[in-house]
C-alpha positions as CSV (number, residue, x, y, z in Angstrom):
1,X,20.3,0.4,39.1
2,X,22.1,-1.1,42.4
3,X,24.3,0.9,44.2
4,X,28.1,-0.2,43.6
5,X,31.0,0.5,45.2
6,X,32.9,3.6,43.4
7,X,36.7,2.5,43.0
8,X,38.9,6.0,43.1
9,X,40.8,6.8,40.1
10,X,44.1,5.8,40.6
11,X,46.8,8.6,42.4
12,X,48.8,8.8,39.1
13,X,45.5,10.0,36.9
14,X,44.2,12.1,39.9
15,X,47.6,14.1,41.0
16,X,47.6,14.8,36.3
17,X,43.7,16.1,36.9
18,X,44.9,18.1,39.3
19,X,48.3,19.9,37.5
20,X,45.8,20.1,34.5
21,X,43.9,22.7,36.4
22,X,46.7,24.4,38.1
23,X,49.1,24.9,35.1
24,X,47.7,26.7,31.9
25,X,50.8,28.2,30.5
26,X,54.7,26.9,30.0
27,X,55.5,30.1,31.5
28,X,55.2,28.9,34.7
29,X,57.0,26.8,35.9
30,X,55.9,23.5,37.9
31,X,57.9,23.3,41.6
32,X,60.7,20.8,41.6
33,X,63.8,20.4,43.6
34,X,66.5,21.2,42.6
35,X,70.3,20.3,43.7
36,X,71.5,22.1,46.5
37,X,74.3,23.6,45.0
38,X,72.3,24.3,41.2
39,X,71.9,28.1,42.6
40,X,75.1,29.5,43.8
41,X,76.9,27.3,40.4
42,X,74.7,28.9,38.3
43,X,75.2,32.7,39.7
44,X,79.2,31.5,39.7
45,X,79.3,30.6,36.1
46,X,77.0,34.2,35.5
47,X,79.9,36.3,37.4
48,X,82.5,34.6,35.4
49,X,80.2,35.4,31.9
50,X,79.4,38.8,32.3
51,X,83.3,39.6,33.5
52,X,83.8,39.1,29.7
53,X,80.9,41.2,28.8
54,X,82.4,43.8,31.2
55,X,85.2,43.2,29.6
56,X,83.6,43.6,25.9
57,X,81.7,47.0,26.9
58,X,85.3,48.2,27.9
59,X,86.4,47.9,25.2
60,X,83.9,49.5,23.3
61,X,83.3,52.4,25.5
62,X,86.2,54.2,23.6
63,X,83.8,54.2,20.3
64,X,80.5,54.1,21.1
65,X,78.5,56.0,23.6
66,X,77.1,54.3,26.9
67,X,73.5,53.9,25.9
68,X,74.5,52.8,22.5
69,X,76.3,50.1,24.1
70,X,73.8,49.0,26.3
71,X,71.5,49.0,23.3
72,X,73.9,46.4,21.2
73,X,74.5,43.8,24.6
74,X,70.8,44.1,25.2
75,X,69.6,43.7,21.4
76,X,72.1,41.2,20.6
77,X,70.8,39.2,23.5
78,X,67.6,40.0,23.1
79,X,68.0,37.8,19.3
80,X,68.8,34.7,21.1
81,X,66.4,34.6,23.5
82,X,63.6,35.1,20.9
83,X,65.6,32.3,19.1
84,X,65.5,29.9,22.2
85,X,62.1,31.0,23.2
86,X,60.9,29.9,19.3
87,X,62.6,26.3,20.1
88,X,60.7,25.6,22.8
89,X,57.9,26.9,21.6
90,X,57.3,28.8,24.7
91,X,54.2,30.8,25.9
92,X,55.6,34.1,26.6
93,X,52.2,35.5,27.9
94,X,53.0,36.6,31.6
95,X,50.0,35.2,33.9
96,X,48.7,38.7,36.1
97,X,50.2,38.1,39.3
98,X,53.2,38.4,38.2
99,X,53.3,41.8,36.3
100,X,54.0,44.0,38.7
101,X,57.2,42.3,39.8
102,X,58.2,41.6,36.4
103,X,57.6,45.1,35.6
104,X,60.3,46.4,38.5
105,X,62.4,44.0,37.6
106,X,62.9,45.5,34.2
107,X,62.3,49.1,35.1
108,X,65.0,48.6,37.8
109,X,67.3,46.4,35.5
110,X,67.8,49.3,32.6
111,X,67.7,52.2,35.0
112,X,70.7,50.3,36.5
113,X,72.9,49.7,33.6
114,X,72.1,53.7,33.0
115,X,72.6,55.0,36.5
116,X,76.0,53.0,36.5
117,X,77.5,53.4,33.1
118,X,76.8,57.2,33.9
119,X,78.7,57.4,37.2
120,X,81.5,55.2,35.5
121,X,81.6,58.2,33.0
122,X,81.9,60.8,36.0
123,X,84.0,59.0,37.8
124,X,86.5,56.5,37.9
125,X,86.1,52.7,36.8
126,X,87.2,51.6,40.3
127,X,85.3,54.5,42.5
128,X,82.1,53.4,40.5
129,X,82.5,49.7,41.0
130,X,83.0,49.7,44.6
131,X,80.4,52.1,45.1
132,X,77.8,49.6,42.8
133,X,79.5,46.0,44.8
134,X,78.5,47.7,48.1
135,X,74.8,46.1,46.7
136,X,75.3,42.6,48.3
137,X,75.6,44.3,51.9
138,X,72.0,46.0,50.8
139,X,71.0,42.5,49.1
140,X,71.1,41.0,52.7
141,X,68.9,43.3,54.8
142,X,66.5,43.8,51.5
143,X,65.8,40.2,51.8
144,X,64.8,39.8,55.2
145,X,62.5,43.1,55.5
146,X,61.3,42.1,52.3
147,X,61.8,38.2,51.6
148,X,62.0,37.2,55.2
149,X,65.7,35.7,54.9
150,X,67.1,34.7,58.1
151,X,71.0,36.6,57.9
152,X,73.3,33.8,59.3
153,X,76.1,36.4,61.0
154,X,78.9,34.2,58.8
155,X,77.3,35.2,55.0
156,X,77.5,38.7,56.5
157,X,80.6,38.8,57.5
158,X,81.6,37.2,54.2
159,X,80.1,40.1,52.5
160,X,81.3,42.1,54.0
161,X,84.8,40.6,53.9
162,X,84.2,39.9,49.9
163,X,83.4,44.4,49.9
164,X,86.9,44.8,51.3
165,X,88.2,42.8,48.8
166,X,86.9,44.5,45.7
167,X,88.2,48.0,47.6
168,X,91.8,45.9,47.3
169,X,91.6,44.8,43.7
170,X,90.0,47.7,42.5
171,X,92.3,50.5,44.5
172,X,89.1,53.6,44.4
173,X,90.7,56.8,44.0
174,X,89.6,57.9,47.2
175,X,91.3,55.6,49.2
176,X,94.9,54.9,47.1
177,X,94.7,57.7,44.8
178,X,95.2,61.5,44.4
179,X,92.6,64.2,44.5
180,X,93.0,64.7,41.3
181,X,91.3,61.3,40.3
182,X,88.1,61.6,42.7
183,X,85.4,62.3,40.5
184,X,84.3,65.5,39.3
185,X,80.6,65.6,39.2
186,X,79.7,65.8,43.1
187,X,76.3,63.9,41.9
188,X,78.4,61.3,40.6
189,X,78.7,59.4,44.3
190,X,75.6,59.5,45.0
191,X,74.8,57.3,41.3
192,X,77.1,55.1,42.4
193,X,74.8,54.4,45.8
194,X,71.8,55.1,43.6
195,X,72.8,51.8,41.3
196,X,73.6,49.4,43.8
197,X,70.2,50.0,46.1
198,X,68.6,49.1,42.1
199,X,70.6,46.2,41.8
200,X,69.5,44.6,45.5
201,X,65.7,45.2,44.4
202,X,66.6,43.8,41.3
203,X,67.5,40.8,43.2
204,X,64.8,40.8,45.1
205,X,62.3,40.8,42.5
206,X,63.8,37.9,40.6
207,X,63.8,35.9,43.5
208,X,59.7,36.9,43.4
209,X,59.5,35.6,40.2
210,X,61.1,32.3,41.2
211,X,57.5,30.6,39.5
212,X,57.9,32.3,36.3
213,X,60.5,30.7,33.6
214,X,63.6,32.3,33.9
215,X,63.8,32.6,29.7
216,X,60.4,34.5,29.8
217,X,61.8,36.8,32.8
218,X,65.1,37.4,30.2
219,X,63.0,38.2,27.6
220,X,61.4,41.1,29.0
221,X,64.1,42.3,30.7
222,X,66.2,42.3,27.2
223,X,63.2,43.7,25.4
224,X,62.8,46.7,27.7
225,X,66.0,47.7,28.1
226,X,66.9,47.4,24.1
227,X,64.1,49.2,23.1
228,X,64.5,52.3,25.9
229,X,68.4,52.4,25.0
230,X,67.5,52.6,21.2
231,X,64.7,55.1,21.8
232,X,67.7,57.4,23.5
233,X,70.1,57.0,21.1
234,X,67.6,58.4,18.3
235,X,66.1,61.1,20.4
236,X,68.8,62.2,22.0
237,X,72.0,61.3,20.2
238,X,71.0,62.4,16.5
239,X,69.6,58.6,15.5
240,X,73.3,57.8,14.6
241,X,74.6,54.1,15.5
242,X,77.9,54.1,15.4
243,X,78.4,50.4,15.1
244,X,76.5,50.1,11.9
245,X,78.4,52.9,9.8
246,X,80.4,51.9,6.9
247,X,83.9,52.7,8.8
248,X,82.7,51.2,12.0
249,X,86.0,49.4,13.5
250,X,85.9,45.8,12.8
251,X,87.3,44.5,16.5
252,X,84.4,47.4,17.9
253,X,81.8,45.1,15.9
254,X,83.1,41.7,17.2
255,X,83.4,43.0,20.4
256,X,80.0,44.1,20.6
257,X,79.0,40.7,19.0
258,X,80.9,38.4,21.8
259,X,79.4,40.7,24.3
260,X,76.0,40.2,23.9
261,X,76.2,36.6,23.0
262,X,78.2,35.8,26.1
263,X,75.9,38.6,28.1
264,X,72.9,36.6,27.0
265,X,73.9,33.1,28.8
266,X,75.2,34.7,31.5
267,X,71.5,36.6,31.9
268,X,69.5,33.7,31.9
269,X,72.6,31.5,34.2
270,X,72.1,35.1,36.9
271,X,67.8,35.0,36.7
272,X,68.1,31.4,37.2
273,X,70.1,31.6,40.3
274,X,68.3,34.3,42.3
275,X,65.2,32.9,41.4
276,X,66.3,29.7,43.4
277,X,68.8,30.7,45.8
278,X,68.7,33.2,48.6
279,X,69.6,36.7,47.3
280,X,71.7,37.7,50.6
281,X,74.2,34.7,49.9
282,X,73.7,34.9,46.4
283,X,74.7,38.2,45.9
284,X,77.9,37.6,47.2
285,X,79.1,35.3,44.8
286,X,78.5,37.7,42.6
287,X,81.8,39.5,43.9
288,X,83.7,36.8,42.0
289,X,83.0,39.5,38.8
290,X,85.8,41.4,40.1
291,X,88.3,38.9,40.5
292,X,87.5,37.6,36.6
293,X,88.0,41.0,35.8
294,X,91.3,41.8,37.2
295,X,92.0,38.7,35.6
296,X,90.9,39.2,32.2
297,X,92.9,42.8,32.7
298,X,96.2,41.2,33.5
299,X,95.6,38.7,30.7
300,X,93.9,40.6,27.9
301,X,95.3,44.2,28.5
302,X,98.4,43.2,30.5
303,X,98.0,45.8,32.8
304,X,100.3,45.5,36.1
305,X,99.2,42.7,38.6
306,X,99.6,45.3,42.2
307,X,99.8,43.2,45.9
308,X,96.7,45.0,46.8
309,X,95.0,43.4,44.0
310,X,95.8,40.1,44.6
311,X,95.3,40.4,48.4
312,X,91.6,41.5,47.7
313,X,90.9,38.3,44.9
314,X,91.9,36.2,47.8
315,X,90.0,37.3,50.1
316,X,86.6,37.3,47.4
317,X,87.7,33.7,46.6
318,X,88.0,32.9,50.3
319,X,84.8,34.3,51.4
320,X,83.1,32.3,48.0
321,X,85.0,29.5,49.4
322,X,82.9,29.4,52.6
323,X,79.6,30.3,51.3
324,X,79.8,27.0,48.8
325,X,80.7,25.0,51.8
326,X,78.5,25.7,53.7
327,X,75.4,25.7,51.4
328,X,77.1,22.3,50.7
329,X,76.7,21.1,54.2
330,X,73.0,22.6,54.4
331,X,74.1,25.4,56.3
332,X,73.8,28.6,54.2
């Protein structure tokens, strides 16, 4: 048979060849670009979704016990994901190199919501949450030892800025109040500190699982932290779940309900983000939690709107303000 020339397959054929034997499972996901802006929208609209979780687990906190409640915002969550997962019909087999982050990611992720709902128990709401938002200032020097983030001096100093700010709105004992409100465990500080170095290598892991769909990262997350708060509850509580006795308060129930479901979009809306976006500028936006929550308080609970507080939601809002336009401009 006579030599012919070989014609190439054409590019479109050849470049599906090749995804067909880089790509073997939905749970990864294919590089694309996305807008410039999808990142720091998507950790926006997560701050503003979790403020009414926050706000949920408030409310609860006066019936059922911290790990309980963790255990109800995580299972809840944890429903619709397996629902969404079942719609796509998604492959949540996690390929081996990314076990071990996914791993941290949900080790860190429950021992955070413990450490912190713990030191909000010893201490003050306020003391805790400026001890835990001091984690963005951490987020950016995590993610250029481990990430290799430039820091551009400006995010800095907007994050730091944005730290001042929640001091303002949230008024920490130490600072505005008396003596008498500092907390009264002496180890309850340091779980403060403890919570928000676990939140910035939270971040950082997400951002390592930037290949791996954010609904598959969810799940585990959920699953882990749902099924560690449960196992506490029984072995160390007595097995009793408040929220499913017969007398169980009806606005408890809904609460918890709203919680989770809200806390569930807002998870995936926060994995997305990191896993896109820079964690250092990132992190930052997250501040914006504080000034939905002063907000829902004035709304919701009409507590008293102080100059303080609204000094310190300007200035989150200002230093957000910046970050967007310059990330806009292809600067951040």
């Amino acid at each position: 048979m006579p030599l012919g020339h070989h014609t190439p397959p054409p590019p479109a054929r050849k470049h599906a060849e090749h995804m067909t034997l880089l790509v073997s499972s939905d749970a990864v996901v294919a590089p694309t670009r996305n807008h410039r802006m999808l990142g720091l929208s998507m950790v926006a609209l997560a701050s503003f979704l979790i403020s009414i979780m926050s706000a949920c687990i408030k409310f609860e906190g006066s019936s059922l016990s911290s790990m309980e409640t963790v255990f109800w915002r995580c299972a809840i969550s944890y429903v619709y994901v397996v629902m969404l997962a079942l719609y796509w019909r998604m492959d949540l087999v996690v390929p081996r190199e990314f076990h071990w982050d996914l791993t941290w990611r949900c080790i860190y992720g429950f021992v955070t919501c413990a450490t912190l709902f713990w030191t909000i128990k010893e201490m003050t709401l306020a003391d805790a949450h400026v001890l835990a938002f001091t984690s963005p200032v951490l987020t950016f020097f995590l993610g250029a030892w481990l990430l290799g983030e430039a820091i551009a001096s400006v995010d800095l100093g907007c994050a730091v800025v944005s730290l001042v700010g929640v001091v303002c709105v949230c008024q920490p004992a130490f600072l505005f109040g008396s003596a008498a409100q500092a907390a009264t465990n002496p180890y309850a500080p340091w779980g403060g500190i403890m919570s928000a170095v676990l939140i910035a290598l939270t971040y950082v892991h997400l951002h390592k699982l930037a290949a791996l769909h954010y609904v598959v990262v969810t799940h585990y997350f959920l699953l882990t932290s749902a099924a560690a708060a449960g196992l506490w509850v029984i072995v160390m509580e007595g097995g009793e779940f408040h929220l499913l006795r017969p007398d169980a308060n009806p606005a408890v129930v809904w609460a918890a309900f709203v919680g989770g479901t809200v806390g569930f979009v807002g998870q995936l809306c926060l994995t997305k983000g990191f896993q896109i976006e820079k964690i250092g500028i990132s992190s930052v936006i997250r501040y914006l939690d504080v000034v939905f929550a002063f907000l829902w308080d004035a709304v919701w609970l009409h507590e008293p709107i102080h100059g303080w507080s609204v000094v310190g939601a300007a200035l989150i809002i200002a230093c957000a303000a910046v970050i967007f336009l310059r990330k806009s401009r292809g600067q951040a």
